[in-house]
Residue frames as a rotation matrix with the C-alpha (Angstrom) as fourth column:
UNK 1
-0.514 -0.763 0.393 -3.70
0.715 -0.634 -0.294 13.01
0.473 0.129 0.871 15.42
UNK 2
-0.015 0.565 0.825 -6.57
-0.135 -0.819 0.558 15.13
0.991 -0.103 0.088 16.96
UNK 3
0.926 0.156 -0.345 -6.19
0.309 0.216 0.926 13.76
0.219 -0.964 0.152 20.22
UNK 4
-0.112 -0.849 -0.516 -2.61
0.983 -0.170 0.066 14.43
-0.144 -0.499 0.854 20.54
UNK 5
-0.249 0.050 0.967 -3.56
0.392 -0.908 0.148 17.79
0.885 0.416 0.207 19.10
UNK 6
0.251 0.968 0.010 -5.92
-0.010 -0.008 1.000 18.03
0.968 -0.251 0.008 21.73
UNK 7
0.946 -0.095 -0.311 -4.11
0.325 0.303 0.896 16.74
0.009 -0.948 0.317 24.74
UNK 8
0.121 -0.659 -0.743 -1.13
0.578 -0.561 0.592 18.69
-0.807 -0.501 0.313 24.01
UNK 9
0.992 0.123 -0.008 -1.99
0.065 -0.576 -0.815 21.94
-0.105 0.808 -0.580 21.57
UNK 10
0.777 -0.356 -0.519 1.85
-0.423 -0.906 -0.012 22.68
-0.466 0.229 -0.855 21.50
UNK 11
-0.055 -0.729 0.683 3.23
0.283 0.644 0.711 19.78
-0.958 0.232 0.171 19.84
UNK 12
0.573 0.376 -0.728 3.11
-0.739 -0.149 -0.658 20.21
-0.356 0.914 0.193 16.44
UNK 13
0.263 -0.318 0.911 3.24
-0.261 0.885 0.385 17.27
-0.929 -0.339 0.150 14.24
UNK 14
0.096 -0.330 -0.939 5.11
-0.830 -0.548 0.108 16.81
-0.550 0.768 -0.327 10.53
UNK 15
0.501 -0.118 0.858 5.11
0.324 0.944 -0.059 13.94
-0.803 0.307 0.511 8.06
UNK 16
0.288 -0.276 -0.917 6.59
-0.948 -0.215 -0.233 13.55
-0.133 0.937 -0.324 5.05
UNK 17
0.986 0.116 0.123 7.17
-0.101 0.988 -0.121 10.22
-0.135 0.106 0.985 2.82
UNK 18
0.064 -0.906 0.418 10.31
-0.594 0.302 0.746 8.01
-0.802 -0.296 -0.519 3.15
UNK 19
0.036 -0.227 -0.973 11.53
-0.979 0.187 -0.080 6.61
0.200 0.956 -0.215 -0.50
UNK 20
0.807 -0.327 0.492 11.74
0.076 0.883 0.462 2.61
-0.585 -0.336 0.738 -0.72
UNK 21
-0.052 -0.934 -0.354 14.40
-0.094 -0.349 0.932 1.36
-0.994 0.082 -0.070 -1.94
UNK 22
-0.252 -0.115 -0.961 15.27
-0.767 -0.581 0.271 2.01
-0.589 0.806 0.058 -5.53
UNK 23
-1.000 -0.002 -0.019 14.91
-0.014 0.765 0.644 -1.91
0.014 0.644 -0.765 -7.30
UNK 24
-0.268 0.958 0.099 10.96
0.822 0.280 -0.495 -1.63
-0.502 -0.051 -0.863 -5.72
UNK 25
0.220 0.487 -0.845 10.35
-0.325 -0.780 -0.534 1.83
-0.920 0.392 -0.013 -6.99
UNK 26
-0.737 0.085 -0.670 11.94
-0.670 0.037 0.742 0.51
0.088 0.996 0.029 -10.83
UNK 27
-0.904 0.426 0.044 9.75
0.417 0.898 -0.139 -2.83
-0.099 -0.107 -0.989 -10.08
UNK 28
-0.207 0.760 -0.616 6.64
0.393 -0.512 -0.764 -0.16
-0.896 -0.400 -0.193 -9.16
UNK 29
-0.033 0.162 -0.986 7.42
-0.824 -0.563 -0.065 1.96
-0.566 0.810 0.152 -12.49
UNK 30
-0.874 0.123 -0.471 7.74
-0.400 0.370 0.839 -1.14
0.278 0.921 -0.274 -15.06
UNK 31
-0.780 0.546 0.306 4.64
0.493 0.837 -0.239 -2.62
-0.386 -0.036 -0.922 -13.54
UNK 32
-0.001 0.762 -0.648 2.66
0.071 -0.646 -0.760 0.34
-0.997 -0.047 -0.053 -14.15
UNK 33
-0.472 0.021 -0.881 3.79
-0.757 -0.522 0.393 0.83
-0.452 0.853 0.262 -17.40
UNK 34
-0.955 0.212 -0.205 3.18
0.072 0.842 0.535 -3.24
0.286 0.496 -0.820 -18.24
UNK 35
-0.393 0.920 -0.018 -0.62
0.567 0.227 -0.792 -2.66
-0.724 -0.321 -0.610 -16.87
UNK 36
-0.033 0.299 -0.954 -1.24
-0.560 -0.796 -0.230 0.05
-0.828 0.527 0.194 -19.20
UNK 37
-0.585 -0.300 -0.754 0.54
-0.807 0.126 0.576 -2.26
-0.078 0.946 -0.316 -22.24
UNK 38
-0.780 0.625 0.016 -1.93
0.620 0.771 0.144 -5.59
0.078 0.122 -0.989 -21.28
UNK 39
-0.209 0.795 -0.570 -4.95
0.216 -0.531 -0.820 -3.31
-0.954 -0.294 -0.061 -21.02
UNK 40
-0.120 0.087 -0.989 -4.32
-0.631 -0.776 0.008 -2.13
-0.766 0.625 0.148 -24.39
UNK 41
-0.822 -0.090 -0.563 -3.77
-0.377 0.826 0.418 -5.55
0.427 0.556 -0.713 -26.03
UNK 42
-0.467 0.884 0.021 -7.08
0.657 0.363 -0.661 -6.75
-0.592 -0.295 -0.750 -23.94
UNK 43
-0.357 0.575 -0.736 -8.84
0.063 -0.771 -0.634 -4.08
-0.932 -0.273 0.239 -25.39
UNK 44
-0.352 -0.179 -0.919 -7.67
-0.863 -0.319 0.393 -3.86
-0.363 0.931 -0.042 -28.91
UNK 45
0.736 0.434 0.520 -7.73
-0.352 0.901 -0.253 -7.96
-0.579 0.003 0.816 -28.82
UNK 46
0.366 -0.713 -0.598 -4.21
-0.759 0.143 -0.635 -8.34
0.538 0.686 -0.489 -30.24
UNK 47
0.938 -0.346 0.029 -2.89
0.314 0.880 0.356 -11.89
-0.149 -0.325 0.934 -29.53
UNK 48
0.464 -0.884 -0.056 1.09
-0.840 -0.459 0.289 -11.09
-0.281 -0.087 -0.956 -28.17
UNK 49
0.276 -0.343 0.898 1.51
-0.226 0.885 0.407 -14.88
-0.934 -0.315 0.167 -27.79
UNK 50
0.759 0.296 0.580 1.05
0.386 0.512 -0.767 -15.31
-0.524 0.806 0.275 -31.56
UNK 51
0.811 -0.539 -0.227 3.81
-0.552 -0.578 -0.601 -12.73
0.194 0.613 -0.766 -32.34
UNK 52
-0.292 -0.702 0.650 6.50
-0.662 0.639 0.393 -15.03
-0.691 -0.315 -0.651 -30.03
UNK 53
-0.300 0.091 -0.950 4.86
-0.601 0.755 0.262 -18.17
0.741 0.649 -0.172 -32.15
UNK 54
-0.997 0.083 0.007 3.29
0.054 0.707 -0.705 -19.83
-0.063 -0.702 -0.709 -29.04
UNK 55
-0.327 0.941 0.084 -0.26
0.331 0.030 0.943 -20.51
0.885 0.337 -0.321 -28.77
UNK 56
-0.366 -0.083 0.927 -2.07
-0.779 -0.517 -0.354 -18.14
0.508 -0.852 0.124 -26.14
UNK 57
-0.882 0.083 -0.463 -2.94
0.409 0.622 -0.668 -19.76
0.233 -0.779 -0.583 -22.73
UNK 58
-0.444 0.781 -0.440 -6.50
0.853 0.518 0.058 -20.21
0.273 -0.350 -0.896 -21.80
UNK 59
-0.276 0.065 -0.959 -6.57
0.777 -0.572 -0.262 -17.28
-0.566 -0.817 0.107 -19.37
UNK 60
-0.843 -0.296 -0.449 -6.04
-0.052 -0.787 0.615 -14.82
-0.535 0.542 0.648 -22.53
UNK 61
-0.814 0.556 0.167 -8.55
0.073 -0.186 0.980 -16.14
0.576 0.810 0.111 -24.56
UNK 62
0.310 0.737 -0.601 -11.16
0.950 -0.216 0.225 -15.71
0.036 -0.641 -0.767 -21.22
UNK 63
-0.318 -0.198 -0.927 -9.98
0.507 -0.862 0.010 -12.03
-0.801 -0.467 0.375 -21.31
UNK 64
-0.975 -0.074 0.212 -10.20
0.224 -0.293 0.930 -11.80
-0.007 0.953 0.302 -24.55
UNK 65
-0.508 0.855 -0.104 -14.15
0.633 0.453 0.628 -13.02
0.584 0.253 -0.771 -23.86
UNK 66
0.145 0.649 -0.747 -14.32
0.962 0.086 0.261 -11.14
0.233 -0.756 -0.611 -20.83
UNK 67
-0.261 -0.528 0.808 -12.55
0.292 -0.841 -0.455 -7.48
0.920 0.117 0.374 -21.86
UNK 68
0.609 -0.019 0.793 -14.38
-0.600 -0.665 0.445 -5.29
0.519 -0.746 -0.417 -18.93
UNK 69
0.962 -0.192 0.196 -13.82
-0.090 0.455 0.886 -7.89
-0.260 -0.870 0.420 -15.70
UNK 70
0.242 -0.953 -0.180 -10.07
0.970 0.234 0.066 -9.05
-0.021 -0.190 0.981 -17.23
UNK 71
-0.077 -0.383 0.920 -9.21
0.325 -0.882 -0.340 -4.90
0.943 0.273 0.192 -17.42
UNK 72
0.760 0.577 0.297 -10.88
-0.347 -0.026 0.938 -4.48
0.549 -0.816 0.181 -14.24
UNK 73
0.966 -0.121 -0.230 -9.16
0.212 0.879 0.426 -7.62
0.151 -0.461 0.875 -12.87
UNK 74
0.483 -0.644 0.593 -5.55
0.528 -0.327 -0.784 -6.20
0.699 0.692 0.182 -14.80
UNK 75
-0.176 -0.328 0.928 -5.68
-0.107 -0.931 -0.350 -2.93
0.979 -0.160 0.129 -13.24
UNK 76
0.720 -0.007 0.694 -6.58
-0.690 -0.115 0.715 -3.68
0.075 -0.993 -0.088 -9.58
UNK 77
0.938 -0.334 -0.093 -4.14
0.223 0.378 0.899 -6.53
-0.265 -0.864 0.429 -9.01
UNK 78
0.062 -0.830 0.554 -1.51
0.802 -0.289 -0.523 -4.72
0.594 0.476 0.648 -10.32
UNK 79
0.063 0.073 0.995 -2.33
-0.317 -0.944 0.090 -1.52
0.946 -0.322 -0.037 -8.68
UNK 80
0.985 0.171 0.028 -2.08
-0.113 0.510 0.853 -4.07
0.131 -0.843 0.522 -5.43
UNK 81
0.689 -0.724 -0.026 1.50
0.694 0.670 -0.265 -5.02
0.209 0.165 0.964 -6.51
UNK 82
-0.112 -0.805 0.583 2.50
0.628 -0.512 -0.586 -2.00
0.770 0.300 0.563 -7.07
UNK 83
0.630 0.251 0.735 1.15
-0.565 -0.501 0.656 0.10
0.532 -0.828 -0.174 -3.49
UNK 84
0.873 -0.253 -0.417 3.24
0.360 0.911 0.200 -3.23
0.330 -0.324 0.887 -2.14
UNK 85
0.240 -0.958 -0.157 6.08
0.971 0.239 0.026 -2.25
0.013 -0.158 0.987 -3.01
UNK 86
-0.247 -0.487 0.838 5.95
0.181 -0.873 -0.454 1.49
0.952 0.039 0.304 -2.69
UNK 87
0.677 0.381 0.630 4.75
-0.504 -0.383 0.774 1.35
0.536 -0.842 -0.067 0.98
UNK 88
-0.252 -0.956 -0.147 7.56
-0.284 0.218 -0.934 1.29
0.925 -0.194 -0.327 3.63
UNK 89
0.499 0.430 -0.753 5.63
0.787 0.139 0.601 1.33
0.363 -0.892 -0.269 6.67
UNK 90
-0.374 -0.820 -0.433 8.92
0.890 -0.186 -0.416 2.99
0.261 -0.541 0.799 7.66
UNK 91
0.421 0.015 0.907 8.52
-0.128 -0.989 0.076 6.43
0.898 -0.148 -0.414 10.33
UNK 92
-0.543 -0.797 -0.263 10.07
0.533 -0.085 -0.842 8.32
0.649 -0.598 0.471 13.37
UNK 93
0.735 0.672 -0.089 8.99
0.434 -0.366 0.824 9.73
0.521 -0.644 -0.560 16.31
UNK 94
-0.528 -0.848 -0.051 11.41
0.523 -0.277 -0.806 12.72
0.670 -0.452 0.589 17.46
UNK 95
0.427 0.458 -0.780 11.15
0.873 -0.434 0.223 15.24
-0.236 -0.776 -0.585 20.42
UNK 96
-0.020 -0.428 0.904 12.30
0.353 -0.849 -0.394 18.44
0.935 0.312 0.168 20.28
UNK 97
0.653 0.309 -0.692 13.01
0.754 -0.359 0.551 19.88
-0.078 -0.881 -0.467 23.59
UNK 98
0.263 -0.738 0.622 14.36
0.055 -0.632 -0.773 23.45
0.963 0.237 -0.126 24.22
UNK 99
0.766 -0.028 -0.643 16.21
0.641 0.115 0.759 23.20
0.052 -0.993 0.106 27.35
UNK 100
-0.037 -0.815 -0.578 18.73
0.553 -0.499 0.668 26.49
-0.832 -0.295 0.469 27.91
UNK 101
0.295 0.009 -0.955 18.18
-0.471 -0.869 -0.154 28.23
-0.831 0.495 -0.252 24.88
UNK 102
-0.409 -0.785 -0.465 19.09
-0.882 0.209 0.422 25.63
-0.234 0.583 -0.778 23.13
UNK 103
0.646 0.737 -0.197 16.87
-0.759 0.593 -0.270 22.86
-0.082 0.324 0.942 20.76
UNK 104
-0.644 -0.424 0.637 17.70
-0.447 0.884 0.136 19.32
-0.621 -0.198 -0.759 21.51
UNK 105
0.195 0.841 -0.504 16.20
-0.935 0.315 0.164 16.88
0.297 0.439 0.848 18.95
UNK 106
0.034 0.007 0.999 15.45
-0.759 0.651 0.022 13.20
-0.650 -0.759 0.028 20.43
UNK 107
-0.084 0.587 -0.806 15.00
-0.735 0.510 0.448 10.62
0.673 0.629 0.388 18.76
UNK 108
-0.405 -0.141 0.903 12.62
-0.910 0.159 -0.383 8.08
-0.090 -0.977 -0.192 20.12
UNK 109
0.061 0.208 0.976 11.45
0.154 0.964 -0.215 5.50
-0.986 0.163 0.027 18.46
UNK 110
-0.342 -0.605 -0.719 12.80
-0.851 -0.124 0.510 4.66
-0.397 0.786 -0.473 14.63
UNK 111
0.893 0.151 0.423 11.38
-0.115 0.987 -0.109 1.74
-0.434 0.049 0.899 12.30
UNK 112
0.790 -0.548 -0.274 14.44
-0.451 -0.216 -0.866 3.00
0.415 0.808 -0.418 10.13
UNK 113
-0.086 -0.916 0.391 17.11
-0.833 -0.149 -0.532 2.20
0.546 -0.372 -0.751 12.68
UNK 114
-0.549 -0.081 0.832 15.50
-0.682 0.618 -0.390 -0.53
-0.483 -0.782 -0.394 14.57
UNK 115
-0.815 -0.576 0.064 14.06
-0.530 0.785 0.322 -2.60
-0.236 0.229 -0.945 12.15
UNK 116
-0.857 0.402 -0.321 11.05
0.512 0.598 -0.617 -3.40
-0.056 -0.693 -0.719 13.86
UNK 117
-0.325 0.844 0.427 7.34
-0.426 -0.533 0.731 -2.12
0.844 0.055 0.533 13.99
UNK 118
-0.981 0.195 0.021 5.97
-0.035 -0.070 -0.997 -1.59
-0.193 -0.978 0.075 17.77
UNK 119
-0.111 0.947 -0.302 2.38
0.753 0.278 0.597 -2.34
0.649 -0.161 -0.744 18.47
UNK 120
-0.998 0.044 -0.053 1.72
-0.023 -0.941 -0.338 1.39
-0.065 -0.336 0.940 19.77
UNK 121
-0.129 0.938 -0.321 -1.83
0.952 0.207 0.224 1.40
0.277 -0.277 -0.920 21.43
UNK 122
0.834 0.288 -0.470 -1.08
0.547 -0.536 0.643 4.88
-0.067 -0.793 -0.605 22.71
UNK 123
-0.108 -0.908 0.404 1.61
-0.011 -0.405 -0.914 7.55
0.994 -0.103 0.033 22.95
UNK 124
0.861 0.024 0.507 1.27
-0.473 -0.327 0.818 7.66
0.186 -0.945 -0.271 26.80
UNK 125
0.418 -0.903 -0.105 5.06
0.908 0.417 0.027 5.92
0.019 -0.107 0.994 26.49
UNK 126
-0.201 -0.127 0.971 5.76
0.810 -0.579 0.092 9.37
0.551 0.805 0.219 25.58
UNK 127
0.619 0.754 0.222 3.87
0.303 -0.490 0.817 11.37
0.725 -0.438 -0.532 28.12
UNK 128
0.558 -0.599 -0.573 7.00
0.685 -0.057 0.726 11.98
-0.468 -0.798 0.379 30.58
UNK 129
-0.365 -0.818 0.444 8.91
0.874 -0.137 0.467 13.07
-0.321 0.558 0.765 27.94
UNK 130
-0.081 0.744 0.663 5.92
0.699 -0.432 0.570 15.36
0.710 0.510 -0.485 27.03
UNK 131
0.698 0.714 -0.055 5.59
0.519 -0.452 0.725 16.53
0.493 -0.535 -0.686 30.14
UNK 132
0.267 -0.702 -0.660 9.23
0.612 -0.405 0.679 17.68
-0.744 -0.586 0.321 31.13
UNK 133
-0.344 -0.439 0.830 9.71
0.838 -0.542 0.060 19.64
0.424 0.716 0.554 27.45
């Protein structure tokens, strides 16, 4: 962003985040809450399995042994799951040009609308357009 600053001071440039959709953001919120609820059972050392009437599964009773690393272990791939599914990738790249008294807004490149994600080495696609506002 400092280079385009740089190579053209009057552009000025605005982000702002784009919601996914709604099933990944509940997916995002119940995982968080379920990391918090196995953290606490690791911690405390309450066996859930035993309330269902099953016998726990290996893994549990190595967490059980291993409290820091399986919390540790808990909270980062979860915190992996969930960044997953709240990152869209999704942005826009408009122009603004005033041409007559009068602001035109471009749009020029959309992942929203096109689907796709360009392999953008450069804005110098961009640089004509730059240079006739």
């Amino acid at each position: 962003m400092r280079v385009i600053s740089q190579r053209y001071p009057d552009i000025r440039i605005e982000g702002e985040n784009y919601l996914p959709q709604p099933i990944y953001r509940h997916i995002a919120s119940f995982l968080s809450v379920f990391k918090l609820v196995l953290i606490g059972l690791i911690i405390v050392g309450k066996d859930p399995f035993a309330f269902f009437g099953m016998q726990a599964p290996s893994i549990w009773q190595w967490g059980q042994e291993n409290k820091v690393y399986a919390c540790m272990m808990v909270f980062f791939l979860s915190n992996m799951i969930e960044n997953q599914c709240m990152s869209t990738g999704a942005f826009e790249i408009t122009l603004n040009v005033l041409l007559n008294c009068q602001q035109l807004c471009q749009l020029m490149y959309s992942v929203l609308e096109w689907s796709k994600v360009e392999q953008f080495t450069s804005l110098s696609i961009f640089t004509p357009n730059l240079q006739n506002s």
